[in-house]
LOPANU-658500 format. One record per residue: residue in three letters; x, y, z of N, C-alpha, C in turn. Coordinates in steps of 0.05 Angstrom, whole numbers, plus 32768, in hexadecimal, padded with zeros to 4 digits. Layout:
N
ALAXYZXYZXYZ...
END
This chain:
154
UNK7DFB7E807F8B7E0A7E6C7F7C7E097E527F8CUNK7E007E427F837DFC7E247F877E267E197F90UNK7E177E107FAA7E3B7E007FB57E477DF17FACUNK7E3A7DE57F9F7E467DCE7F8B7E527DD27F70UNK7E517DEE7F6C7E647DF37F537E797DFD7F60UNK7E817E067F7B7E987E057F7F7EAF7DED7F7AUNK7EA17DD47F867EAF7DBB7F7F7EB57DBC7F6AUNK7E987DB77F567E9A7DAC7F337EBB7DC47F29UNK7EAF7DDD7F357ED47DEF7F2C7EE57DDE7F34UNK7EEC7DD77F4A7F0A7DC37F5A7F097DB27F4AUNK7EF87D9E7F457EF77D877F2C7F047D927F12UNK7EF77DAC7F0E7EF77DAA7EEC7F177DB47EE5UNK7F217DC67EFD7F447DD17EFF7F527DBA7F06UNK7F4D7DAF7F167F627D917F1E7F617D807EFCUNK7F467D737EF37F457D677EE17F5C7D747EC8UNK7F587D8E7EC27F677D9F7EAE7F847D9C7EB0UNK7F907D9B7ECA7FA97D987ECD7FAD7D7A7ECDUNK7FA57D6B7ED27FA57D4E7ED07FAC7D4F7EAAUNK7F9D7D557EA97F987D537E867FB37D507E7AUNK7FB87D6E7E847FD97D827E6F7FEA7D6B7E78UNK7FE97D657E9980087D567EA180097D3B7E92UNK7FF97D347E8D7FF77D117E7F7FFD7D187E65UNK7FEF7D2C7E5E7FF97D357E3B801A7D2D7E38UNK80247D467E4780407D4A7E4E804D7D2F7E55UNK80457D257E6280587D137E6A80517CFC7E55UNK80447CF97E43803A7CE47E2B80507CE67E15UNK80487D0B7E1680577D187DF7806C7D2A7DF8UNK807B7D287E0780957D3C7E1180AD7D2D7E19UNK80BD7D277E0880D07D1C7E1E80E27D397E2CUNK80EA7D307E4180FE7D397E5881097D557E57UNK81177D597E3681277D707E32811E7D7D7E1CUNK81067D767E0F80FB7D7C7DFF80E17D9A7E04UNK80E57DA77DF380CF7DC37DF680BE7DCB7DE0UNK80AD7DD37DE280957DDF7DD1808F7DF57DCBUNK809B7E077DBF80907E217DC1807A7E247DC3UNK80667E2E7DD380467E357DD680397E4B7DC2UNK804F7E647DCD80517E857DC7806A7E907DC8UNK806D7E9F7DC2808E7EB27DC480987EAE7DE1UNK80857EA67DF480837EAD7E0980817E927E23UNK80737E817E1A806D7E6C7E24807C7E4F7E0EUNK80837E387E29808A7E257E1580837E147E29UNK807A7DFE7E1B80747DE27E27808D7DCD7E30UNK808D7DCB7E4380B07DB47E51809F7DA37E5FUNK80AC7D8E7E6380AA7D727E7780BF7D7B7E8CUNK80B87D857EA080C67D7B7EBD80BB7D747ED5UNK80C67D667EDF80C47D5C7EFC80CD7D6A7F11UNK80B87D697F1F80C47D777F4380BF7D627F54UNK80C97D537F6480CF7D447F7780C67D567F97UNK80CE7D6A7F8E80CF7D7C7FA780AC7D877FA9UNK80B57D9A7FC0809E7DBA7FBF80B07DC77FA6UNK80AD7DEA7FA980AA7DFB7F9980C47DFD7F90UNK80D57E017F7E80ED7DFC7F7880FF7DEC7F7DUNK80EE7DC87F7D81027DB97F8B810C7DB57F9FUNK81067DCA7FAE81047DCD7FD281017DAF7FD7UNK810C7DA57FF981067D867FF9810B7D767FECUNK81127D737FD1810B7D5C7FBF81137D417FC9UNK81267D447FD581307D2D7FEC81277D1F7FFBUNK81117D32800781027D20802380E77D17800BUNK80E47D0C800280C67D067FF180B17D048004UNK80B27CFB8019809C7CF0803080967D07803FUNK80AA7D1A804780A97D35805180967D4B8037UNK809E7D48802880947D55800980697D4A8002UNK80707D2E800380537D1F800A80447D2E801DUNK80527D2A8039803C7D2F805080367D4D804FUNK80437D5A8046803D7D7C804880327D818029UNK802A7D78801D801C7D797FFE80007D67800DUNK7FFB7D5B80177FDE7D4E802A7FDB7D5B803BUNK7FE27D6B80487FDC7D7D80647FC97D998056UNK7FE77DA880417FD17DBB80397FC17DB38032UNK7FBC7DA2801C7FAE7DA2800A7F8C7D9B801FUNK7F957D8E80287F7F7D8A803D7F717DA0804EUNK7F817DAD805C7F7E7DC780687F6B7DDA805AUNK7F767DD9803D7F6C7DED802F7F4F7DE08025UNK7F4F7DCA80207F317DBC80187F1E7DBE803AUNK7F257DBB804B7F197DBD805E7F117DE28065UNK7F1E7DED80577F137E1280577F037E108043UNK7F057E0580287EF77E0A80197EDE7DFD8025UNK7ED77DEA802B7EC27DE180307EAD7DF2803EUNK7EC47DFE80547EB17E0D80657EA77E228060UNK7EBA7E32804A7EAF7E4B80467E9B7E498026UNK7E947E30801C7E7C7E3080107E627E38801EUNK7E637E3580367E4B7E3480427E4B7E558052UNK7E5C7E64803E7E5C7E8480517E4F7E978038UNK7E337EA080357E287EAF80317E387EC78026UNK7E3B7ED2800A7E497EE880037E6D7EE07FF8UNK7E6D7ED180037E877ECC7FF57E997EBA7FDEUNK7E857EC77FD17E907EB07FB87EAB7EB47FAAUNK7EB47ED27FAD7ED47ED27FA47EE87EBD7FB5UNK7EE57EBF7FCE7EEE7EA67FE57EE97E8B7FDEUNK7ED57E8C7FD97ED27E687FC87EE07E637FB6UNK7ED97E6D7F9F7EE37E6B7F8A7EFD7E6A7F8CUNK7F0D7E847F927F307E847F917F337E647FA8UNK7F277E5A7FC07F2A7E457FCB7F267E277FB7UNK7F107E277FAE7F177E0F7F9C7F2E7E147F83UNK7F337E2A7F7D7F487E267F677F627E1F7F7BUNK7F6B7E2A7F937F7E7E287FA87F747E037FB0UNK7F657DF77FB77F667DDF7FB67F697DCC7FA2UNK7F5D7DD17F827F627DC57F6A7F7C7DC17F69UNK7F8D7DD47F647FAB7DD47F6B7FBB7DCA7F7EUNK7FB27DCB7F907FBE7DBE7FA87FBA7D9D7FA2UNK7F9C7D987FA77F997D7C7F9F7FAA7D747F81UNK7FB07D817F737FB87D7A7F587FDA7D737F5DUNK7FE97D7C7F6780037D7C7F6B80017D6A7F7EUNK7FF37D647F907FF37D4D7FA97FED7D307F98UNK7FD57D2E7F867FCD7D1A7F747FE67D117F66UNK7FF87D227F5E800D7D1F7F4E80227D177F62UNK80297D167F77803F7D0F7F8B80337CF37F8BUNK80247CEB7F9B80137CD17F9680197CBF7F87UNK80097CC57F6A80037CB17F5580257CB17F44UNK80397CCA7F4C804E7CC37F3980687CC17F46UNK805E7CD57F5D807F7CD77F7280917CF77F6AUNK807E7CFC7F5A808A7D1D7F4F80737D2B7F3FUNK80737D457F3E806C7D587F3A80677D567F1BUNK80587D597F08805F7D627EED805A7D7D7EE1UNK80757D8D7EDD80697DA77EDA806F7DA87EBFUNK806A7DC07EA880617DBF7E8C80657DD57E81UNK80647DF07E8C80667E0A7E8D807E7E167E8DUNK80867E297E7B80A07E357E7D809A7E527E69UNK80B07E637E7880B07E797E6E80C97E817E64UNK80CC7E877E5080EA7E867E4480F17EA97E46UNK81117EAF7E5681157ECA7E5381347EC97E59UNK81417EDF7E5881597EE57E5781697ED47E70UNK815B7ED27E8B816F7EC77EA181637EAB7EA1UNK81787E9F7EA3817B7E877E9A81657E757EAFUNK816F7E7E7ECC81627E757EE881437E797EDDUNK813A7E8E7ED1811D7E977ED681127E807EBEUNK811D7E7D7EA981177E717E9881197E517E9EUNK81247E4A7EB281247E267EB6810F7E237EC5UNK81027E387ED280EE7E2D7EE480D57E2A7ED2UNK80C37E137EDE80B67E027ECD80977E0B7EE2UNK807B7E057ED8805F7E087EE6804E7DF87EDAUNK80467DF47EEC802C7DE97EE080127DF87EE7UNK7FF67DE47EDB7FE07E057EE17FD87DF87F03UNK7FDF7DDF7F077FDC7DE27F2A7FE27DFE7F37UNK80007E017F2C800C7E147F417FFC7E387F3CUNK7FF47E337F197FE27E4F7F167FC97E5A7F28UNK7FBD7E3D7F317FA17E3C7F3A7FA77E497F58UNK7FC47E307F667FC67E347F857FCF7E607F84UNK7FDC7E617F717FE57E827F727FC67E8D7F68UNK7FB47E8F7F597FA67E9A7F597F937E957F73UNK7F8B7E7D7F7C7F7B7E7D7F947F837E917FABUNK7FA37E857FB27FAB7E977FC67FA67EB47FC2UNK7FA77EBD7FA97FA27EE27F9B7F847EE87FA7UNK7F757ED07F9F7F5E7EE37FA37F537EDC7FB7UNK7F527EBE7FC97F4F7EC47FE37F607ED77FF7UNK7F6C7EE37FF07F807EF87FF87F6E7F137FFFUNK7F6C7F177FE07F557F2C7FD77F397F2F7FDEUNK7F317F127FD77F1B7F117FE87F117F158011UNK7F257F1280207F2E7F1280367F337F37803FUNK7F447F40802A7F4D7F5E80327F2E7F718024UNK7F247F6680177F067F7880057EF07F6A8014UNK7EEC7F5D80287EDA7F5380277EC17F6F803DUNK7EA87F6480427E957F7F804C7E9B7F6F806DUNK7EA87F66806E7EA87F6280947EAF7F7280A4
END
């Protein structure tokens, strides 16, 4: 597999979430929802913070550790394009950097987070928390460079 479709993936997942959050934030106001599915509904919220608003206070603290990983993790991906056999590692790495860069792009250009995602269910807590597909990509990367790491022939 040619190295350069690992990127064109990081491009084409960053771009995708770029997409939804501008949708959202065009065509959603604030308190407003979408049913998707029985299951899924479309919201406008903001995170200021990391992962549940964590930080939301320090923004510059929130900034510099959303550019560290995100960096960190582009600087593994890079390297492990060039490792023979491991394309589950790549792959789950550029979706783990699309995401990363995607939520960092969004601290940047807006000063918050835009997440879009919600799952509607009986407890109330579980149901306010909000995602975006950044955060699906950084959880699936971490899954399968995980996987890829514990399966691999070394």
């Amino acid at each position: 597999m040619k190295k350069r479709w690992f990127l064109y993936e990081a491009t084409a997942l960053f771009g995708a979430d770029q997409i939804c959050k501008t949708y959202v934030e065009q065509n959603l106001d604030p308190e407003e929802e979408k049913r998707l599915t029985d299951r899924v509904v479309l919201r406008r919220a903001h995170n200021r913070g990391i992962s549940f608003g964590i930080l939301k206070d320090t923004p510059k603290a929130v900034l510099t550790l959303s550019v560290l990983a995100a960096s960190i993790v582009t600087v593994i991906q890079v390297f492990s394009m060039f490792q023979r056999k491991r394309i589950l590692r790549s792959v789950s790495l550029s979706a783990l950097a699309a995401g990363a860069w995607s939520n960092t792009f969004d601290r940047f250009a807006r000063g918050y987070v835009v997440d879009y995602i919600g799952f509607p269910c009986r407890k109330k807590k579980v149901s306010s928390v909000t995602y975006n597909f950044a955060d699906f990509f950084i959880a699936m990367g971490a899954a399968g460079t995980l996987a890829g790491e514990l399966f691999s022939s070394k």
